[in-house]
N, C-alpha and C positions, 0 to 999 in steps of 0.2 A: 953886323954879323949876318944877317937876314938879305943884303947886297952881296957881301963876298960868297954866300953859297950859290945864290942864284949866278953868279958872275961864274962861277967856278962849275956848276951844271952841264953837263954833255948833254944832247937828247940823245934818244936813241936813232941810229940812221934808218930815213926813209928813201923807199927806192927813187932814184933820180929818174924823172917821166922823160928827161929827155937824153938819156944813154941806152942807146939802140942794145946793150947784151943784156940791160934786166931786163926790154922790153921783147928780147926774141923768146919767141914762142918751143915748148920743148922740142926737140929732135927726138922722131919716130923710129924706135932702133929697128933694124933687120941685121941678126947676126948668123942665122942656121946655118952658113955655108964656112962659117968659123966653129961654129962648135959640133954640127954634123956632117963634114968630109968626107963623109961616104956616101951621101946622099947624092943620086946621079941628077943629070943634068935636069931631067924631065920634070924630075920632082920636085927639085930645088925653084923651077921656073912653077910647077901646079903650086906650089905653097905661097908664093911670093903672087901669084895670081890671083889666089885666094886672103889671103892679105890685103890687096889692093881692094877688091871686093867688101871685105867688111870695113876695111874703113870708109868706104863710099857707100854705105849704108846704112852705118850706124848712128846717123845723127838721126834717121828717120825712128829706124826699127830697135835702138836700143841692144842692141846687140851682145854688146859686150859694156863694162862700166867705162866710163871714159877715162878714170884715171888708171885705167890698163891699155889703153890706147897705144900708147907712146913703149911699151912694153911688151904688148903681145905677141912678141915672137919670143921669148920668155915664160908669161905666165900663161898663154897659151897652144904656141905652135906648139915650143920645147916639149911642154909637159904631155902633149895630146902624141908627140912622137914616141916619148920616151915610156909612155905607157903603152902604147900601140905596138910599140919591139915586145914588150912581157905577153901581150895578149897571144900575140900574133903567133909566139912559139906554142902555144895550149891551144888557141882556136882549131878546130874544124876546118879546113879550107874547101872543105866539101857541101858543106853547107853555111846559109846564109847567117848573117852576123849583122842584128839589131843596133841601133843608137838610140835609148830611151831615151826620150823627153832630150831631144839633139840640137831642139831652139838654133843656136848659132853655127851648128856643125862639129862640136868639137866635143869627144875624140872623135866624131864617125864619119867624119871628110878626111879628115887625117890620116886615118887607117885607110881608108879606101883606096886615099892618093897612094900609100905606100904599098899597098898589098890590091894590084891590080886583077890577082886571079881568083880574089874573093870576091863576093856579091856581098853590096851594104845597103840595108836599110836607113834612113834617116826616120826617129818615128817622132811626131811631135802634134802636137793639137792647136798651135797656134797658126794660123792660116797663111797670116803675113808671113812667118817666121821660115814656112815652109814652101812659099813663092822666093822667095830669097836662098834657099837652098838650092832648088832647082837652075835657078837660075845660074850661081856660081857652078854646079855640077857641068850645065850646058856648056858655059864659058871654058869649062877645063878640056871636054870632050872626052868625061869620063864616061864609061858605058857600064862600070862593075858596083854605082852606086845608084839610089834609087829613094826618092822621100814618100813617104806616107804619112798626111795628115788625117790623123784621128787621137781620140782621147783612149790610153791604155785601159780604162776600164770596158774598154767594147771590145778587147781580141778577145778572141776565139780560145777557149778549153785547150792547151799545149798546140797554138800555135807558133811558139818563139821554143828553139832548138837554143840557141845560143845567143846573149846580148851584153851590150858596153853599156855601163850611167856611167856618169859624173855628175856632180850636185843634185843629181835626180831626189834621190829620198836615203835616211837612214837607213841601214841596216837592217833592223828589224822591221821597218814599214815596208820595203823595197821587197822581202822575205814573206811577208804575209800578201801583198798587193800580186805577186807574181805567181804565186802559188800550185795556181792552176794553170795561167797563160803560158809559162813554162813546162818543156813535156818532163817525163820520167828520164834522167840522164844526160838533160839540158844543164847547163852554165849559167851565168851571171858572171862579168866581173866587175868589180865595184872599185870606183876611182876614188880613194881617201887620204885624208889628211892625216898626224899622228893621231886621231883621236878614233883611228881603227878600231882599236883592242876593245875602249871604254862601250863601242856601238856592239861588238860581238858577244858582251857581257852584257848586254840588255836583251837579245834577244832571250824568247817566252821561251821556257823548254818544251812546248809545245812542237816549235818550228823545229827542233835539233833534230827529227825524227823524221822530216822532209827535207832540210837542207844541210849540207856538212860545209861547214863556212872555215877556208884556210886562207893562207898569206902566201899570193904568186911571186909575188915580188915588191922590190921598193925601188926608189930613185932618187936624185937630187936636181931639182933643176937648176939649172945656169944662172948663175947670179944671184940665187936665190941661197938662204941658206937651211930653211928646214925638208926635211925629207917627204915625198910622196908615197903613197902604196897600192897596192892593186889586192886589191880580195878576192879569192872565188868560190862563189857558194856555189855546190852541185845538187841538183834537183835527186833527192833517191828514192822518194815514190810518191 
């Protein structure tokens, strides 16, 4: 009995080391000129430049996680667009328009590339982080973006009119951290996930009386299947 099972046993299959398809390595998608079509030439070529870019430096500087590599025209071009169309209708074009804590650039290279007749800050405190900004900025021969490395807690008493995070800080941290640095009638928009609502229910009712926090807009990214949001809290005294 103890032979016919064993006789009759499958293992489970291991990948053959020497069939070149389990051993090729993933393919790095680039789809934007499939799912954004409207996107002119200039742009389509800044983005795809800027792509090239981080992945030719992210093995150093960490950039982005690696297993969004092979995706980030997805989990991040897509989304840093598709959020940057909602800002771009409310922003200010008149005046300048922050990237809190912009580490990798994204959304504030993004925005930049697309909206050429705004001025963009990149803000961030990590030094590497922000030589590497510069650098792609250079390489695109954009003139409307601009890095500054320092740590948020040194700006100046409302000097930020208007600014973009994403994974920056929660809601209610991002609300009390800016409080001041932000003027009287200044923005925020805040790049979230569905768990928006649950961060807007935490804020202290303290802040309700400095910030009015509503919902810009939402999105889906491509291939993805749960929805993104955009927040904007406005500074009211």
């Amino acid at each position: 009995k103890e032979i016919l099972i064993l006789k009759n046993h499958k293992p489970s299959e291991q990948p053959n080391s020497n069939d070149p398809e389990q051993l090729k390595a993933p393919e790095v998608q680039w789809r934007l000129q499939q799912w954004f079509p409207d996107l002119s030439a200039t742009e389509l070529k800044n983005l795809k430049k800027y792509h090239e870019e981080l992945s030719k430096f992210n093995k150093v500087l960490n950039l982005i996680s690696p297993k969004t590599l092979f995706t980030a025209d997805a989990v991040h071009f897509a989304d840093s667009i598709l959020s940057s169309r909602i800002v771009s209708k409310k922003a200010n074009k008149n005046n300048t328009i922050y990237d809190v804590g912009s580490g990798n650039g994204f959304p504030g290279l993004v925005y930049g590339i697309l909206n050429l007749d705004q001025k963009v800050i990149l803000l961030d405190v990590d030094q590497r982080k922000c030589e590497f900004l510069k650098h792609t900025i250079s390489s695109l021969g954009l003139t409307n973006v601009s890095v500054e490395n320092k740590n948020v807690d040194k700006l100046p008493d409302n000097s930020i009119n208007q600014a973009i995070m994403r994974g920056f800080a929660p809601l209610p941290r991002a609300m009390m951290q800016f409080r001041k640095i932000v003027s009287v009638g200044g923005t925020i928009f805040h790049l979230k996930s569905e768990e928006w609502s649950l961060e807007v229910s935490q804020v202290p009712s303290q802040l309700c009386s400095i910030w009015q926090p509503v919902l810009e807009g939402e999105y889906t990214i491509p291939t993805l299947a749960h929805k993104m949001y955009v927040v904007r809290t406005d500074r009211l005294s």
